[in-house]
N, C-alpha and C positions, 0 to 999 in steps of 0.2 A: 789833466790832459784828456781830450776829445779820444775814443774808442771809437774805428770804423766798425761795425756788425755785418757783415756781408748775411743779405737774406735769403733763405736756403730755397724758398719758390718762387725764385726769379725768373727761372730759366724756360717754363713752359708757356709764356707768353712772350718768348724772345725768340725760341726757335735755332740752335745753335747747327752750324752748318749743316752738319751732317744727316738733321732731322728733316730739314728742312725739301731735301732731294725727291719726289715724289716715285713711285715704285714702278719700275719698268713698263710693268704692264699690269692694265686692269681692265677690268669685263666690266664694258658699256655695253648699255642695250642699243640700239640701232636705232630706237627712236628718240634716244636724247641725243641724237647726232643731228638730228630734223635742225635747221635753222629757225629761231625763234622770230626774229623781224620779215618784214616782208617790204619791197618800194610800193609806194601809194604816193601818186603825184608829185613826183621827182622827192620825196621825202620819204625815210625808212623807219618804221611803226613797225611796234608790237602785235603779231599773230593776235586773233581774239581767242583764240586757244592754251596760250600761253597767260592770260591775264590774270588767271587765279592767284593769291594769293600774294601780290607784287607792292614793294614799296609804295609810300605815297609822292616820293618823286617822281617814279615810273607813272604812276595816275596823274599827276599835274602835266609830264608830258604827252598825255596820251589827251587831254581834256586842249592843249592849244600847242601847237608845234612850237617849242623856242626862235628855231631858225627864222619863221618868218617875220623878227621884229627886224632882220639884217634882208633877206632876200625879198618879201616884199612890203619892207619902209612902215611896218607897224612901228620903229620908234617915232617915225614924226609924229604921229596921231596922240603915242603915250606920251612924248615931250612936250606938246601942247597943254596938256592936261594941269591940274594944279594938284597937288599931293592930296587934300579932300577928295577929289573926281576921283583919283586915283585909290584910295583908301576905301570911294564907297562900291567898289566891286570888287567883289571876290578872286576874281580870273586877272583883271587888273593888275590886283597886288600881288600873284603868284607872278606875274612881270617884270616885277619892281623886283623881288624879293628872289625871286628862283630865275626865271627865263633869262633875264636879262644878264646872266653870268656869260648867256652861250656868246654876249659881244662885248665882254669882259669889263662889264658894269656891276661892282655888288654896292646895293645897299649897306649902308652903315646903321641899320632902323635903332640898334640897341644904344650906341653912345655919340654916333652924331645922324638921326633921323635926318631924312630928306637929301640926307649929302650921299654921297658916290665913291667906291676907290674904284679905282682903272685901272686892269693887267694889263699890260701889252704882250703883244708876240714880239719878239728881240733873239732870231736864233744864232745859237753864239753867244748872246750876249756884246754884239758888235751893235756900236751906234757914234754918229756922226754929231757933230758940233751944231749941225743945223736941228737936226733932232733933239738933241737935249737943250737946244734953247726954246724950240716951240715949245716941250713938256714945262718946260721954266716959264714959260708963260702962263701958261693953262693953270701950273699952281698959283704963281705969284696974283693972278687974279681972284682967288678965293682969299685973300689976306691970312688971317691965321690960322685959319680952319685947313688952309692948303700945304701940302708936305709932299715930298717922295723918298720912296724906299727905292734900293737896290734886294733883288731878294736872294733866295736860295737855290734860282732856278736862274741866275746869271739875267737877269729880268728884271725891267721897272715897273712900278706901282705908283699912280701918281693918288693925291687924295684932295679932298674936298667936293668934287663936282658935282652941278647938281643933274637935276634931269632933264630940265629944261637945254641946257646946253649942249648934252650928248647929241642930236645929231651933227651940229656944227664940230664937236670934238670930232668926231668921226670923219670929219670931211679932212680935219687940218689934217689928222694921221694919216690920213688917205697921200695929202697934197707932202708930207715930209719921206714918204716912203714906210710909213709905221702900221701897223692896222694893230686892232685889241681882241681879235674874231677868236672866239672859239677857246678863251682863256679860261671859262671856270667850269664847274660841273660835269658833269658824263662826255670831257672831251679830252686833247689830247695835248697836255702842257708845254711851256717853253722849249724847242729842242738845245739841249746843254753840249758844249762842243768846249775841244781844249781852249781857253782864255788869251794864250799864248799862241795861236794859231795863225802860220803865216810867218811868225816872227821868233820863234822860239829855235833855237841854236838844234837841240834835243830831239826836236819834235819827229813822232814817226809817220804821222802824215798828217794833212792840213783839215781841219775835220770843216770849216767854212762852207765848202760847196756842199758836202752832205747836207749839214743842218739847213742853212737855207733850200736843197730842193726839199726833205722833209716836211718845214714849215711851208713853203710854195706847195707842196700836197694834200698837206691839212687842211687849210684856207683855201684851199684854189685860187691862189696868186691874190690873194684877200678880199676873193669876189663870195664866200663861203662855200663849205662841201659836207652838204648833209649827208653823205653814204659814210661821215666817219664823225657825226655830232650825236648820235645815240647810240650812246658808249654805255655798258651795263653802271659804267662808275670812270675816273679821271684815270687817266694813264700817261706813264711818266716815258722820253725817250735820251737816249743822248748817244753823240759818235766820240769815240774814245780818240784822243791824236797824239797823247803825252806818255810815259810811263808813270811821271807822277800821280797817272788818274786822277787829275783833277777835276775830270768827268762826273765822279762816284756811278762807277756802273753796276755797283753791288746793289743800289736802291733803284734803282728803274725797272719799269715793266718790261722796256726792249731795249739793250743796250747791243750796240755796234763795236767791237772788239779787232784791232786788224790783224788782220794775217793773211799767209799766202799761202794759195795749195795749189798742188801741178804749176808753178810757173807763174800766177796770176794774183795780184795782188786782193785780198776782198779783207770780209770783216768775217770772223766767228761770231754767233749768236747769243746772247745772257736772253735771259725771261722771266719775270716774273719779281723783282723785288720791289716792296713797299712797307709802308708804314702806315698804323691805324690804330684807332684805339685798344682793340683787341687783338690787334694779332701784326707781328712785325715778322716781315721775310728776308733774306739776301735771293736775289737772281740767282739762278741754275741753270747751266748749259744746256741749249735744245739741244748740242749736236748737229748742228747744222751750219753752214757755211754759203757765204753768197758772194758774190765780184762784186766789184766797185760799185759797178753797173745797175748791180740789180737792188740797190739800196731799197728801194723808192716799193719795187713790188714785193719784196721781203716784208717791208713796212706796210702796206695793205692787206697782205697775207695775212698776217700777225692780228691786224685793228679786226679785218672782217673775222677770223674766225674768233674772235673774243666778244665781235659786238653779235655775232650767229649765235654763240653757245652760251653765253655769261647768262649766270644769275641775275635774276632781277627782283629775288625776295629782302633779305634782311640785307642792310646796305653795310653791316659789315662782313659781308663775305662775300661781296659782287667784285673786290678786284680780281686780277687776271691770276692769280696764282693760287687762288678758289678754284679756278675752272683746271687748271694746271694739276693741281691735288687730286681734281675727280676723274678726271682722263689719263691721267699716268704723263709722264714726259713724251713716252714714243706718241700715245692718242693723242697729245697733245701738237706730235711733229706734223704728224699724220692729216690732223684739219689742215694746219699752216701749209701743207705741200696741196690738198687740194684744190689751197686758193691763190694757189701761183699759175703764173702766164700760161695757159694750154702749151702742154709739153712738156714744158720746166718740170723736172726734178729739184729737188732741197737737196743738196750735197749734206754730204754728213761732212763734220766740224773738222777744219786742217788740222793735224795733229801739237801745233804748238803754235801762240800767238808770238804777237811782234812787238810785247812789253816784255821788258826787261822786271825778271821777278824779283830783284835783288836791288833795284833804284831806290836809292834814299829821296825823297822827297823835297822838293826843293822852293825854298821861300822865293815868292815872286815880288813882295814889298819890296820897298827901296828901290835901287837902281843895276840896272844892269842890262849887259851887251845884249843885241838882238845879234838874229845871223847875217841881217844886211852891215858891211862894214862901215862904219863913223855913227850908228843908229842905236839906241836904246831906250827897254822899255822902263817906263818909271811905276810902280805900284804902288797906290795911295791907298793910307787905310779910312775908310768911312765909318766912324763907330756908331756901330750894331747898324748899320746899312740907313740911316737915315739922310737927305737932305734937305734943305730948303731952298725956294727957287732962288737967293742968292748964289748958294753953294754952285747950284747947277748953273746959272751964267758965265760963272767965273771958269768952272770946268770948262763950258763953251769956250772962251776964250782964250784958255789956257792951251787946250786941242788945237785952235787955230794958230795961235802965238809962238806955240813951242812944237807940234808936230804936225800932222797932216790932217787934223781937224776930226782925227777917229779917234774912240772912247772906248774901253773894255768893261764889260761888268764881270764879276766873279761868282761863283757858286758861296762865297764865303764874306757876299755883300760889301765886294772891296771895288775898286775903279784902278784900271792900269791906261797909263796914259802911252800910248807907242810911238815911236819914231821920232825920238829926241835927239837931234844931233848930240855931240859930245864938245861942242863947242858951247851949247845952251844950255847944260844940261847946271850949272853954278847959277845962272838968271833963274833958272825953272826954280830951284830948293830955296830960293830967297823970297820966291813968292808968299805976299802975305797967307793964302787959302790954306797952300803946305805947314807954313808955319804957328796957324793957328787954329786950322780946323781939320785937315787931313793929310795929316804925317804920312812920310814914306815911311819914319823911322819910328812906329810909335811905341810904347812898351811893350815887355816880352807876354806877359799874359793878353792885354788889350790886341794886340793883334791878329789873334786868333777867336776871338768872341765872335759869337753868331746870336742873336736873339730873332724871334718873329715879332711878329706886329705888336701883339697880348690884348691888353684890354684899355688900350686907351680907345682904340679903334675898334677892334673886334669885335663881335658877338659872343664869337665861340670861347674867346680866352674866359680864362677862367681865374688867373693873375694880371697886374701889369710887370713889363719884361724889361723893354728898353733901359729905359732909365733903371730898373733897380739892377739890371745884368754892369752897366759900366759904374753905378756907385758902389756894387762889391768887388768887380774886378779892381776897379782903382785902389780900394781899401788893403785888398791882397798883392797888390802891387810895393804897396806901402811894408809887408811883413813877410813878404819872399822873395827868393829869386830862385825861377827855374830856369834848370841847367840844358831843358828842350825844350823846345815847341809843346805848348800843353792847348790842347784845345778844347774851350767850354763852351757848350752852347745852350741857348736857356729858349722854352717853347710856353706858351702857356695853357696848351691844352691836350689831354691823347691824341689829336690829331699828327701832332708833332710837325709841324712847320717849319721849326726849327732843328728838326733833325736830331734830337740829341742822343738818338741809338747809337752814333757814328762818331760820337766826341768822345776826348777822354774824359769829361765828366761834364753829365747832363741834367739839365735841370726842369723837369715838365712841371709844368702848376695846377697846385688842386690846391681846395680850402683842408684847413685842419685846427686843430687846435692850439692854444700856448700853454705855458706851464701852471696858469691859472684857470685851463679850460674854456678860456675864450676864443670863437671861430676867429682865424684869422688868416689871411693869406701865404701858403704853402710852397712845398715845391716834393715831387719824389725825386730821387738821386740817384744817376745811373753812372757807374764806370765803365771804362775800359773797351769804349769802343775804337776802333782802327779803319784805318782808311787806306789806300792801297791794294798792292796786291796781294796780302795779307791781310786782310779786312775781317771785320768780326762786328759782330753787335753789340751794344754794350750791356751789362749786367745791372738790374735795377737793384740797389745796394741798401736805402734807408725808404721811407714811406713817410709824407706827412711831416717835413721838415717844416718849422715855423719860419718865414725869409729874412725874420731878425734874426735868426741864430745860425744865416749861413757861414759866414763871415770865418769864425773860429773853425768850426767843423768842416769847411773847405781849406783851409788852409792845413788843418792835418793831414787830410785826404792828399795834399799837392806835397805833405813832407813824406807820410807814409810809404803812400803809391805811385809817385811822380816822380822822387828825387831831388825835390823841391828844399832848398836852403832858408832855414829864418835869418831875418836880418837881424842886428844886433840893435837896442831901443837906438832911435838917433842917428841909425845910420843911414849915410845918403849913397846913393848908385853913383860909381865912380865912373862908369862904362861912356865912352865916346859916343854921342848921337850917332844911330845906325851901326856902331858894331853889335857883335855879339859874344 
C-alpha cells in the first residue's frame, strides 16, 4: 500500500491566509508614489526614467506599441506577409510571437508553427447560438488542425488559425457581437460573473450587466482602450452573484463581492489574488466599498493605480499584489481613492457581505429548475473543456431547438444550456451529442476534472494534460467511488492554467525521473485546496511523480483523504444515470 508523505516546505511558496495579509502600514518614500507611465499620442509608455533595469517584455513594448496592430490596421500589412517575410525581421516576429496577444492571437511556434489560437472576450461567459456557430466555422475550416476549448475563465479559445486570415476573423467577431481585444499579455482577462445568472433560483444578484460594462470598459466597446493595455502584467476580474462562488474570487486581482451599506445595495472589495510560478496568493480585503454604480470607476481606480505603480522588473513579481505587499493594504487604498471621480471618496468595506458563509455548494450538471416557472437549466459536462466544430454546431442547434438560442460556459470548462421547457426537457437527454459526447450525467470524478491546454498546443506546457487527465480519471473511476464532489485538476506548467491550488488534488507537470532513472514526463501533487467561502490553497504534497504511476498513488490519496470507497475486483456501479 501507497504511503502519502506530506512535504514539510510546501507552505512558503503557497502563502497560507494569514501570511498573506500585507501590514497596515508601511514607509513609502514619496517618490515611488511618482506614476511610472506617461500618455504619448493617445498611447501610455514607460517614463525614460523608469527604464532601468526592466523586463524584456517591457522593451519589446517600448520598441513598437502592440495596440496599433488593432487601432491603426498594422494587422492587414502583417497578414499579408508570408511566415518567411515575417520570420526575416526581428520586430515582426516580436508581432507574431508577443504583440499580437494584445488581439488575442498567440502563436503556436513550438507544436503547431504558423497556426494561431484565439482568446475571445465572452464576459459571463454568455454566448449565443449564432456565435458558436460562426466559431464552428472558423474551426471546422482548418480540418484537423482546428479545435476549441472552453476555458477557466468561462471563455472560448478557438484553434488552428492562421495569419493570414485574422483580419477577416476579426471582422466576422466584429459582425456576431464577439471581439478577441485585449485577451493576452499585460492586459485584463475574461470578466467571470455567476454562470447561473439571470436564471438561478439562489442567486443574490445578476452579475450580467456588471461583467459586460467591465468588458465594454476594457475594450471600448471593442473599439480598443490603450489607458488600460500597458498593464505592468495580466490581471484577473470577476462579479460575485452566487453564494456558491462559482466566481472564485479568492484568485482574482479585483473581485466584486456584494453587499449593502447605509441602505444601498454595492459590492465590497477583494484584491490582489493570483497564481504564478513562484509565488501563489488569495485576494485580501482593501476595505473598501462601492455602489452598484460605481463598478466601472472602482475598476479604473484599481487598473490605473497598478498600471502607475507596478513593477516592471522581474516578471515574477509584477502582478498586483507585489505592488499590494510594498505599499501595505492602507497605501495601497490610498492610490486606489486618488484615482476616483474628483470628490469620490472609497467607503470603507460594509461590515458584512451578502453570501451566505455556511452554503453548501451546489452541482449545476444535470437538470434543474430555473426561477422562471415551467424553465430549466441543463448543465453538460465537456471533458477537460475540449470541442470540435461538430460538437459546437450541434450545441448551436440544440440552444435553438430546445431553448432560446443562449449558451453558458463555466469556470470549470462545462456548457449549461438554459431555458428548457419542462415539456422538452425528455427530447433534449435523448439527444445523440448528450448521449455520447457531453453528459449532463457524467461520472462522479469526471465531472469535476479541469485540465489546461498542456503540450499538445502549448509552448509553455511542460506535460501533455488532456488526454492523460481523462485516461486516469477514467481508470479511478473504474477502482472508486467517492462519496463527494472530489475535484482534480491537472496544469501543465507553474503557470497554473489550470488552477490546481484550488482542487482537491492537483496535478502541475514537470519532467522527472522513473524508477530506472530515465527522464520522463512528471507531475508535483497538491492537496487540499477549497473553493468557497472557506477557501484555502492547496498544499504541494509529493514532487516529481512519474504519470505512469498516478494511477495507484491517487487512488490512495481519494481513499486516505477523500473518503473515497474501493470497489470490489468486478464490481459494476449500480447508481441510476444522474443520481447520486
Amino acid at each position: 500500500m501507497l504511503s502519502v508523505r506530506l512535504l514539510g516546505a510546501s507552505r512558503p511558496a503557497l502563502q497560507p491566509r494569514a501570511a498573506q495579509i500585507p501590514a497596515a502600514e508601511t514607509a513609502v518614500e514619496a517618490s515611488r508614489l511618482e506614476a511610472r507611465v506617461e500618455e504619448k499620442d493617445g498611447y501610455w509608455v514607460l517614463k525614460e526614467k523608469f527604464r532601468a533595469g526592466i523586463n524584456p517584455q517591457e522593451k519589446a513594448k517600448l520598441e513598437k506599441e502592440p495596440m496599433k496592430l488593432l487601432m491603426e490596421r498594422g494587422i492587414d500589412e502583417l497578414a499579408a506577409m508570408s511566415m518567411d517575410e515575417v520570420e526575416a525581421s526581428k520586430l515582426t516576429k516580436d508581432d507574431i510571437d508577443m504583440r499580437l496577444k494584445w488581439l488575442g492571437f498567440f502563436h503556436r511556434r513550438k507544436h503547431q508553427y504558423g497556426r494561431f489560437m484565439v482568446r475571445l472576450k465572452l464576459p459571463n461567459g454568455v454566448t449565443t447560438s449564432a456565435q458558436t456557430r460562426y466559431l464552428a466555422g472558423v474551426v471546422a475550416g482548418y480540418g484537423s488542425e482546428g479545435c476549441a476549448d472552453v476555458t477557466t475563465r468561462q471563455n472560448w479559445q478557438i484553434r488552428g488559425v492562421t495569419l493570414q486570415d485574422a483580419p477577416a476573423i476579426l471582422a466576422g467577431l466584429e459582425e456576431v457581437g464577439l471581439n478577441s481585444l485585449q485577451s493576452g499579455m499585460d492586459n485584463v482577462r475574461n470578466p467571470v460573473g455567476n454562470p447561473l445568472a439571470g436564471i438561478d433560483p439562489h442567486e443574490v444578484v445578476d452579475t450580467r450587466a456588471y461583467t459586460n460594462l467591465l468588458s465594454q470598459f476594457i475594450t471600448a466597446n471593442g473599439k480598443g482602450n490603450p489607458s488600460v493595455t500597458n498593464l505592468p502584467r495580466k490581471w484577473n476580474v470577476c462579479v460575485v452573484g452566487s453564494h456558491d462562488l462559482y466566481e472564485h474570487p479568492h484568485i482574482n486581482d479585483l473581485a466584486y463581492v456584494p453587499a449593502v451599506k447605509d441602505g444601498r445595495f454595492g459590492f465590497n472589495l477583494l484584491v490582489g489574488g493570483f497564481f504564478s510560478p513562484k509565488r501563489c496568493a488569495e485576494a485580501v480585503p482593501l476595505d473598501a466599498w462601492v455602489a452598484g454604480d460605481d463598478v466601472i470607476p472602482a475598476c479604473r481606480a484599481v487598473l490605473e493605480a497598478y498600471r502607475d505603480l507596478g513593477s516592471r522588473g522581474n516578471r515574477q513579481k509584477t502582478r498586483m499584489m507585489w505592488l499590494i505587499d510594498e505599499l501595505g493594504v492602507e497605501g495601497f487604498r490610498a492610490e486606489v481613492e486618488k484615482r476616483m471621480p474628483a470628490g469620490e471618496l472609497l467607503a470603507r468595506a460594509a461590515e458584512e457581505d451578502m453570501v451566505d458563509k455556511n452554503w453548501v455548494r451546489r452541482e449545476y450538471l444535470g437538470v434543474h429548475p430555473q426561477k422562471q416557472k415551467g424553465l430549466n437549466f441543463v448543465g453538460l459536462h465537456v471533458p477537460v473543456g475540449r470541442l470540435q466544430a461538430d460538437d459546437m454546431f450541434e450545441l448551436a442547434r440544440l440552444a435553438d431547438t430546445y431553448g432560446t438560442g443562449e449558451l453558458r460556459l463555466t469556470v470549470e470548462q462545462n456548457i449549461i444550456l438554459p431555458n428548457v421547457k419542462d415539456s422538452d426537457l425528455d427530447s433534449l437527454l435523448q439527444e445523440r451529442l448528450l448521449k455520447e459526447r457531453l453528459s449532463p450525467f457524467p461520472g462522479s470524478l469526471m465531472r469535476t476534472l479541469v485540465a489546461c491546454t498542456g503540450s499538445q498546443f502549448c509552448g509553455q506546457a511542460i506535460i501533455e494534460t488532456k488526454a492523460r487527465a481523462l485516461k486516469v480519471t477514467e481508470e479511478l473511476e473504474k477502482r472508486v467511488t467517492v462519496t463527494r464532489p472530489v475535484r482534480m485538476h491537472w496544469t501543465g506548467c507553474p503557470n497554473s492554467c489550470g488552477q490546481v491550488q484550488v482542487a482537491d488534488i492537483g496535478f502541475m507537470g514537470c519532467m522527472t525521473r522513473d524508477e530506472n532513472g530515465k527522464v520522463c514526463e512528471g507531475v508535483d501533487v497538491y492537496l487540499g485546496g477549497r473553493i468557497g467561502s472557506n477557501s484555502h490553497l492547496g498544499d504541494l504534497i509529493m514532487k516529481g511523480v512519474p504519470c505512469k504511476d498516478l494511477v495507484p498513488l491517487v487512488e490512495e490519496i481519494l481513499v486516505e483523504h477523500l473518503g473515497a470507497i474501493r470497489k470490489k475486483p468486478d464490481e459494476e456501479d449500480d447508481m441510476e444515470e444522474g443520481e447520486e
